[in-house]
C-alpha positions as CSV (number, residue, x, y, z in Angstrom):
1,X,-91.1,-11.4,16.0
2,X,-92.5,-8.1,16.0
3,X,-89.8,-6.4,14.5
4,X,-90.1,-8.9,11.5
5,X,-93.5,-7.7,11.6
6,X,-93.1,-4.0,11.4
7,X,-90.4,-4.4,8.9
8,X,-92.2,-6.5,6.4
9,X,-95.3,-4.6,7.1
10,X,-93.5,-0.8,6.2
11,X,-91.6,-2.8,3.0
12,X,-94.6,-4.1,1.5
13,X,-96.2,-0.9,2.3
14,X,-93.7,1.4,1.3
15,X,-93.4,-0.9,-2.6
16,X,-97.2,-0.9,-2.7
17,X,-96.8,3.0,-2.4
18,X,-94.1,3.0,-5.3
19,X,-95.6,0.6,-7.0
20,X,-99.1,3.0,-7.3
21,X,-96.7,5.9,-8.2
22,X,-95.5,3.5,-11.4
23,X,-98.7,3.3,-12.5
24,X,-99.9,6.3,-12.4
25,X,-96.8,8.2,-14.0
26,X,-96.4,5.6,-16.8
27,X,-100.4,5.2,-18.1
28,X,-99.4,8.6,-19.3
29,X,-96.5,7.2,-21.1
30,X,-99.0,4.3,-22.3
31,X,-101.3,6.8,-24.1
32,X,-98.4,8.5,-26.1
33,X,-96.4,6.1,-26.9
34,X,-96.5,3.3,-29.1
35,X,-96.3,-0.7,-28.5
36,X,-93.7,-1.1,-30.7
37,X,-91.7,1.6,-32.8
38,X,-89.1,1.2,-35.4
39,X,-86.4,3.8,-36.4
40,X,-83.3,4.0,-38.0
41,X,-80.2,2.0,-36.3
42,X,-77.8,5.2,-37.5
43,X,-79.0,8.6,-39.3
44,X,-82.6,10.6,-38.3
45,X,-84.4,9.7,-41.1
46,X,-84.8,6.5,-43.8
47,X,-86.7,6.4,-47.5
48,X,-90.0,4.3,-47.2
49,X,-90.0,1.2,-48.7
50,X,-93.7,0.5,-49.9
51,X,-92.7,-3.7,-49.8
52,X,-91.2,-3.8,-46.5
53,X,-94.2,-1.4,-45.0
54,X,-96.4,-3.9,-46.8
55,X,-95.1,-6.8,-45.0
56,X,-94.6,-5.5,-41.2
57,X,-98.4,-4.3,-41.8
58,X,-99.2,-8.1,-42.5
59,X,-97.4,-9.4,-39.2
60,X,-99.6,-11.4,-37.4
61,X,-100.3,-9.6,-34.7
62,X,-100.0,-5.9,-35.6
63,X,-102.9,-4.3,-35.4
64,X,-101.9,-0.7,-36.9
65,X,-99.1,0.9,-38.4
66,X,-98.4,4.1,-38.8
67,X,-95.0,6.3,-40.3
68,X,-93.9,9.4,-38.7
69,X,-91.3,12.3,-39.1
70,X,-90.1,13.9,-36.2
71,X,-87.5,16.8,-36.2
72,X,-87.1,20.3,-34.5
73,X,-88.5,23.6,-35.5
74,X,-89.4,27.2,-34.3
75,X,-93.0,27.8,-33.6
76,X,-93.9,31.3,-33.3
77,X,-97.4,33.0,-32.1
78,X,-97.6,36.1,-32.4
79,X,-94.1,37.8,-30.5
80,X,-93.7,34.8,-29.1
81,X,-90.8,32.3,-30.1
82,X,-90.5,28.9,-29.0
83,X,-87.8,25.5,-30.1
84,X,-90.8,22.6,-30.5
85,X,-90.4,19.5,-31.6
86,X,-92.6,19.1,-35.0
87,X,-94.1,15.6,-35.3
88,X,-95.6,14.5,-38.2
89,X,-97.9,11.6,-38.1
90,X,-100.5,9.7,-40.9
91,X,-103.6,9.7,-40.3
92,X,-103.7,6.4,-38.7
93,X,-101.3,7.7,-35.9
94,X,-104.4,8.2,-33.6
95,X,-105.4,4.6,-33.9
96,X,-101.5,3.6,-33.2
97,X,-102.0,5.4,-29.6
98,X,-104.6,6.4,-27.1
99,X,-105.9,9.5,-28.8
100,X,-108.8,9.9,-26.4
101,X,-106.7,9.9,-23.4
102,X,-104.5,12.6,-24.6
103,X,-107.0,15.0,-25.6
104,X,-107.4,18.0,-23.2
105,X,-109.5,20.6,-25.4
106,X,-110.6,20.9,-29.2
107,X,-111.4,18.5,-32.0
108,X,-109.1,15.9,-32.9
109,X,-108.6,16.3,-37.0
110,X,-105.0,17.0,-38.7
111,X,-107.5,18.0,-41.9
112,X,-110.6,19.0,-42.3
113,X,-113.1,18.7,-45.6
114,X,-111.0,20.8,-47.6
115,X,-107.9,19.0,-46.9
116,X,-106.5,22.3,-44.6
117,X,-104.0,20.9,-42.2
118,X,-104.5,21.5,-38.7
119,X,-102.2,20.9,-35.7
120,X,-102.5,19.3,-32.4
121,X,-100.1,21.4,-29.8
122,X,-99.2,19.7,-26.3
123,X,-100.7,21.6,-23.4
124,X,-97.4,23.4,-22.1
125,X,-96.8,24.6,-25.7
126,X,-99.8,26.5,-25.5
127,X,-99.1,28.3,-22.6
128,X,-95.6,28.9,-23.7
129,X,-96.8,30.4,-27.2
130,X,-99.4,32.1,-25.0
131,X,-102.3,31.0,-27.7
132,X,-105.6,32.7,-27.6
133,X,-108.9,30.7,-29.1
134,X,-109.9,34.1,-30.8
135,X,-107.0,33.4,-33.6
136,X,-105.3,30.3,-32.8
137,X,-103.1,30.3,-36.4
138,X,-99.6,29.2,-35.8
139,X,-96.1,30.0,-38.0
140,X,-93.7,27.3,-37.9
141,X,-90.0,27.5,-39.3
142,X,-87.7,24.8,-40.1
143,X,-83.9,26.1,-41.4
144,X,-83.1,24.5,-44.8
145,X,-80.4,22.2,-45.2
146,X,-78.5,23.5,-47.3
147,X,-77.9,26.8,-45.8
148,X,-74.2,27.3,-45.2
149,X,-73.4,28.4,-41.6
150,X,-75.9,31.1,-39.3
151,X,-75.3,34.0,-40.9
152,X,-76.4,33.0,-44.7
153,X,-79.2,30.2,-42.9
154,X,-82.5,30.4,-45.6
155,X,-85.6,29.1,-43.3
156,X,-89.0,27.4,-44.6
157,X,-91.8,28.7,-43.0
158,X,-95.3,27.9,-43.0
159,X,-98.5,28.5,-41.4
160,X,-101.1,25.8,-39.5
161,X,-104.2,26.5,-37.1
162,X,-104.4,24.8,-33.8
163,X,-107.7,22.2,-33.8
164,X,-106.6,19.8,-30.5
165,X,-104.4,20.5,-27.2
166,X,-103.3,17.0,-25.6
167,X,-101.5,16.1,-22.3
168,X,-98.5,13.7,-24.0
169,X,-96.6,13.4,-20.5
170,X,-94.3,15.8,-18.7
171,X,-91.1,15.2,-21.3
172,X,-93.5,16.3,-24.3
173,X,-96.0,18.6,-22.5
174,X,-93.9,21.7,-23.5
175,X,-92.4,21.2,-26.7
176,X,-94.4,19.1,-28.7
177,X,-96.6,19.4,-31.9
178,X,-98.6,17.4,-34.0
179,X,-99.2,17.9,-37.4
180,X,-100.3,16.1,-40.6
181,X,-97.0,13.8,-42.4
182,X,-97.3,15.7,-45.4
183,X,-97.5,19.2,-44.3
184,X,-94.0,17.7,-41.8
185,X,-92.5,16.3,-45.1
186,X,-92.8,19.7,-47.1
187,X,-91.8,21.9,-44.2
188,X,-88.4,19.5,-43.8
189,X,-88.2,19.0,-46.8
190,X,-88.3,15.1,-46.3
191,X,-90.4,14.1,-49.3
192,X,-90.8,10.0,-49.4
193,X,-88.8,10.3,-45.5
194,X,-89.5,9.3,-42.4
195,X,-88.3,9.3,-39.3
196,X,-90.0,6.0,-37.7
197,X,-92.6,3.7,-37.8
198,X,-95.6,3.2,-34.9
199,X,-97.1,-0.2,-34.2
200,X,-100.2,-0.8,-32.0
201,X,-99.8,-4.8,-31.1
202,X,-103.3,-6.9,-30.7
203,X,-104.1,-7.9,-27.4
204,X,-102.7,-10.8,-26.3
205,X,-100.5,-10.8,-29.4
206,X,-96.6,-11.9,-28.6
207,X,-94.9,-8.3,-28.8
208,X,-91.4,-10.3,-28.4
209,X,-92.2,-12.5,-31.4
210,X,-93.4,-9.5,-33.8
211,X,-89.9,-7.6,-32.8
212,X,-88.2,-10.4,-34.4
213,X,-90.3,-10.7,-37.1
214,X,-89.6,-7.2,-37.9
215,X,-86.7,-7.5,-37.5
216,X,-86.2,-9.6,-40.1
217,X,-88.1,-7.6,-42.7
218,X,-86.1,-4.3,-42.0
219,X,-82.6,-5.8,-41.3
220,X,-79.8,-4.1,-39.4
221,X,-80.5,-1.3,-40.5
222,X,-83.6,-0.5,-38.5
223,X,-84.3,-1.4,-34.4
224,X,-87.3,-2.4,-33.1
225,X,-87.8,-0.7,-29.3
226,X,-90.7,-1.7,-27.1
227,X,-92.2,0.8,-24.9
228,X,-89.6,-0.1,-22.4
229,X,-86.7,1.1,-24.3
230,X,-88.7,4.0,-25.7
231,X,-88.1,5.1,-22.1
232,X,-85.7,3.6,-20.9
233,X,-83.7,6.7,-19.0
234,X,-87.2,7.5,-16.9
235,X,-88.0,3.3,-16.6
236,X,-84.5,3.4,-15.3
237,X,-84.8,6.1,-12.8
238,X,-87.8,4.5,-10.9
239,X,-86.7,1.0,-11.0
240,X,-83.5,2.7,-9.5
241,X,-85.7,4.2,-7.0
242,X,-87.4,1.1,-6.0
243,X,-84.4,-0.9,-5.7
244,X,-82.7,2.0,-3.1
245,X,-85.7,2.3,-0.7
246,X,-86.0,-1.7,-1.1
247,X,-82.5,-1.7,0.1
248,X,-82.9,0.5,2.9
249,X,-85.8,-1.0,4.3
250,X,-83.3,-4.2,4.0
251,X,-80.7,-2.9,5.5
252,X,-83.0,-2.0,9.0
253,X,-84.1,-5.9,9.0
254,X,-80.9,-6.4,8.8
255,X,-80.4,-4.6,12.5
256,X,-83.4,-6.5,13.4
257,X,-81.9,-9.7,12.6
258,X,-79.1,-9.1,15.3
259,X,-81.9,-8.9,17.8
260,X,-82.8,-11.8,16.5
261,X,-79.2,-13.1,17.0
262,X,-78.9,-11.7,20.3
263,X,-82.1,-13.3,21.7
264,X,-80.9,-17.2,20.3
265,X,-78.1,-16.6,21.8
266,X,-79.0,-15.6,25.2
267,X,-81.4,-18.6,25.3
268,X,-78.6,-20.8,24.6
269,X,-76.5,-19.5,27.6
270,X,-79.9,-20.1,29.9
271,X,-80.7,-23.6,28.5
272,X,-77.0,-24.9,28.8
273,X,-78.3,-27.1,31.3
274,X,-81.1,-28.4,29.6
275,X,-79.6,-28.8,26.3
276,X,-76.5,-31.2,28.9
277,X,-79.7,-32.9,29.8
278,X,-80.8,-33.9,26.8
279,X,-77.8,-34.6,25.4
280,X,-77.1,-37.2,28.2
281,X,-80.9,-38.8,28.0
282,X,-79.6,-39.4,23.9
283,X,-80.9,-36.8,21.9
284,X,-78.0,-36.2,19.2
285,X,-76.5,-33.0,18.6
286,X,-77.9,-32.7,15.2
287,X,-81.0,-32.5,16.7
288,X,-79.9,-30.0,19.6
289,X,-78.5,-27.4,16.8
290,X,-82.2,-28.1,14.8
291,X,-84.4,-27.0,17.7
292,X,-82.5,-23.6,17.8
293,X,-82.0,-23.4,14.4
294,X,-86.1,-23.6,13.9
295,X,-86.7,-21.4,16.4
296,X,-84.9,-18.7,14.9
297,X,-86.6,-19.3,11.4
298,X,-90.1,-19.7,13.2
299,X,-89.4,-16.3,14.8
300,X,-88.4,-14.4,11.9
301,X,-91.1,-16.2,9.6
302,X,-94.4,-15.8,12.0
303,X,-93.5,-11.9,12.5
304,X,-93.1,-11.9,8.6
305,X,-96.4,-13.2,7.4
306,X,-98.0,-11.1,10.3
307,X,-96.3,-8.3,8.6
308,X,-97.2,-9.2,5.5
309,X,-101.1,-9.8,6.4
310,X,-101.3,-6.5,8.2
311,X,-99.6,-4.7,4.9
312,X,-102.0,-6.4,2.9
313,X,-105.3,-5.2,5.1
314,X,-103.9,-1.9,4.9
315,X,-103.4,-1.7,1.5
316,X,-106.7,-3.1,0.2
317,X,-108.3,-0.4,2.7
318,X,-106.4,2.2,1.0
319,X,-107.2,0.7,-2.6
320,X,-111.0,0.9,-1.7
321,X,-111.5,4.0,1.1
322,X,-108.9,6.1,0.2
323,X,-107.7,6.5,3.7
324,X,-104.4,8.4,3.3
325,X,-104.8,11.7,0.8
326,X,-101.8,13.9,-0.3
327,X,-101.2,17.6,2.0
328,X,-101.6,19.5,-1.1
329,X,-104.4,22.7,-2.2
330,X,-106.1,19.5,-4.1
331,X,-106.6,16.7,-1.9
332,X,-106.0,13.2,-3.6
333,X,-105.7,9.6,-2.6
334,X,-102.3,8.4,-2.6
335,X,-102.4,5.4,-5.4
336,X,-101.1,1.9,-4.1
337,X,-100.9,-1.2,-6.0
338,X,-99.9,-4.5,-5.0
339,X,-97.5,-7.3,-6.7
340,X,-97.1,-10.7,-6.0
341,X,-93.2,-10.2,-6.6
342,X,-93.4,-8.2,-3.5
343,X,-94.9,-10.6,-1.4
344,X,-92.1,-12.9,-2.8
345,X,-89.1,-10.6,-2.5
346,X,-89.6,-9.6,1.4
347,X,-90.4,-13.4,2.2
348,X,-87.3,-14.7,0.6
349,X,-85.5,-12.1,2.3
350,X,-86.8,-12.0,6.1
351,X,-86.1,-16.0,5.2
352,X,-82.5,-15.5,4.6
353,X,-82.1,-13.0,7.5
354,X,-83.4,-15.5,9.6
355,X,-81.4,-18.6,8.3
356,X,-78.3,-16.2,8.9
357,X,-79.7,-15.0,12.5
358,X,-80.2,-18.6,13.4
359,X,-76.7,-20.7,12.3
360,X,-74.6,-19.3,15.2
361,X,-76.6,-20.0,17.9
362,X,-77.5,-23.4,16.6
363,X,-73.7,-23.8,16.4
364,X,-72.8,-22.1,19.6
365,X,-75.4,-24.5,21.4
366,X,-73.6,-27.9,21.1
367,X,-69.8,-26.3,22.3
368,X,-70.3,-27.1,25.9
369,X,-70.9,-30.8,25.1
C-alpha cells in the first residue's frame, strides 16, 4: 500500500510539475500567435480576394481578421548584418494577438501622423543588430526575383526606424520583424499578395466550426491551422516529454505491483488452511478467489488515493506558498498546475496494476482444493 502511495504521489507530482512548465512556455506562444491562421495549401504567397476576405470577416464568431506577408530579408544596422524574417502585418494585426503582452520597450505604432512606417523588432534582433536608442534607423534588403543566379542578384533596399521591441517567444526572439503590410508588399515586391490571414475567435465561439466554415469559403486551396498545428513540432516535443516520464513513472509501479504480487501470494500459502476450512464449512470457490482478489485491488486502490491526496496537498501548497524555487542567480517558484486527466490517468492505471497483481493469487488460492 505505501508503495502505491509513493508512486501515485511522485506521478501526479512529477505531471503537475510538467503540466506548470506547459503553461508557462506556451502563454508565450498564446500572445504571438493567432487563434486561427489561414495560408496557402501549396506556394508562399496567394492574390487577395476582396469577396472571400469579406465573407470569413462575417463568420459568426470571428472577432478580427487581419492579412499578413511574411518572407526573409537582410537587416543591417550599421556593420552589422543579420538574415530576419520580415513580417508584414495590417494594422489590425495587434488586435488579432496579445500586443500588450509582447511589448518589452517603445511605443507600439507601424505609422505615425505622417504616415512614416515604423518597425517593431523582436528582442534578440536587437541585440544581434546591436541597436542603439540614439539612432535606431534600420536598412532592410530583400533580393529581387528576377535576378538570375548570385553573381548578377539586384537587391531592394529600404530604410525603417525601430518604434517597439517585443518578446514573440524563443523561435522568433532572434529573427523577427514587424513592419507595416504595405511598406512588406513594396520591399517584396508582393503588391495585392499575401502570405496568410490571422483570425482572433470570440470567446466561447466554436473554433472547430469557424475552420470549416472557412474552409468552405477559401476551398482546397487554402488550410485553416489552429494554434495547435501552428506549433505543432514544439506541441509535439512536450507532449512527447510527458508521455516518457508518464511511462517511466509506470514502469516503477509496475515493480511495485510484483510486491504486490508477491505479498497475495505468500498469504495464500499461510491461509491454505483456512481457505480448506472454509471451503469445507460451504463457502464456494468463487467466493474464495473474490476475497483475494479484493484484497489485492483494496491494497493497490487505498495506497493510490492516499497518493493521490498527499500529491494534491502538496501541490496546492506549492500553487499558493511557493515552497520549492529554482537553484538559479534569480530565484523563482517552480510553476505547477493540476488536471483532472491526471487524476484519471494514474487511477485507471494503479487500477489495472492491481487487477493484474491480484488474478494469480486469486487463482493460485483454490488449487489445493
Amino acid at each position: 500500500m505505501l508503495g502505491y502511495a509513493v508512486g501515485s504521489f511522485a506521478l501526479l507530482v512529477l505531471l503537475s510539475a510538467l503540466n506548470g512548465f506547459e503553461r508557462i512556455i506556451f502563454k508565450t506562444y498564446e500572445n504571438y500567435y493567432p487563434d486561427l491562421k489561414v495560408q496557402p495549401a501549396s506556394g508562399k504567397v496567394f492574390s487577395v480576394d476582396d469577396k472571400k476576405m469579406q465573407g470569413i470577416a462575417r463568420i459568426n464568431g470571428v472577432e478580427k481578421t487581419a492579412l499578413v506577408l511574411e518572407e526573409n530579408a537582410i537587416v543591417q544596422y550599421g556593420d552589422n548584418q543579420v538574415v530576419a524574417t520580415v513580417k508584414g502585418v495590417e494594422t489590425t494585426w495587434p488586435s488579432v494577438v496579445k500586443t500588450d503582452s509582447l511589448l518589452v520597450a517603445g511605443t507600439p505604432v507601424f505609422e505615425n501622423k505622417d504616415g512614416t512606417p515604423f518597425a517593431w523588432l523582436a528582442e534578440g534582433l536587437i541585440y544581434k543588430l546591436s541597436i542603439n536608442n540614439s539612432n535606431n534607423t534600420i536598412t532592410i534588403m530583400a533580393p529581387r526575383r528576377e535576378s538570375v543566379g548570385v553573381a548578377q542578384m539586384e537587391m531592394n533596399e529600404d530604410n525603417i526606424g525601430v518604434s517597439a521591441v517585443i518578446r514573440a517567444g524563443e523561435e522568433q526572439d532572434d529573427k523577427l520583424l514587424l513592419v507595416p503590410i504595405q511598406f512588406a508588399r513594396e520591399l517584396f515586391a508582393r503588391e495585392g499578395q499575401a502570405s496568410a490571414i490571422e483570425l482572433k475567435v470570440k470567446q466561447g465561439a466554436d473554433a472547430l466550426q469557424i475552420k470549416e466554415h472557412i474552409q468552405k469559403i477559401t476551398g482546397s486551396e487554402m488550410t485553416v491551422l489552429d494554434r495547435y498545428k501552428q506549433n505543432r513540432a514544439v506541441y509535439k516535443m512536450f507532449n512527447t516529454e510527458k508521455w516518457v516520464s508518464f511511462s517511466l513513472m509506470a514502469f516503477v509501479l509496475l515493480l511495485i505491483s510484483f510486491n504486490l504480487l508477491g505479498s497475495l501470494s505468500m498469504l495464500v500459502l499461510e491461509k491454505k488452511c483456512d481457505i480448506k476450512l472454509l471451503s469445507h464449512i460451504g463457502m464456494r470457490i468463487k467466493s474464495i478467489r473474490s476475497v483475494f482478489f479484493k484484497e489485492g485491488l483494496l491494497v493497490a486502490m487505498a495506497g493510490t488515493f492516499a497518493g493521490l491526496l498527499l500529491g494534491l496537498i502538496m501541490v496546492l501548497l506549492q500553487q499558493k506558498f511557493g515552497v520549492i524555487t529554482t537553484q538559479s542567480t534569480i530565484a523563482a517558484v517552480y510553476p505547477v498546475a493540476l488536471k483532472a486527466t491526471d487524476f484519471i490517468f494514474i487511477s485507471v492505471l494503479c487500477g489495472l496494476l492491481g487487477i493484474s497483481s491480484a488474478i494469480y493469487p486469486a487463482l493460485k488460492s483454490v488449487q489445493s482444493l
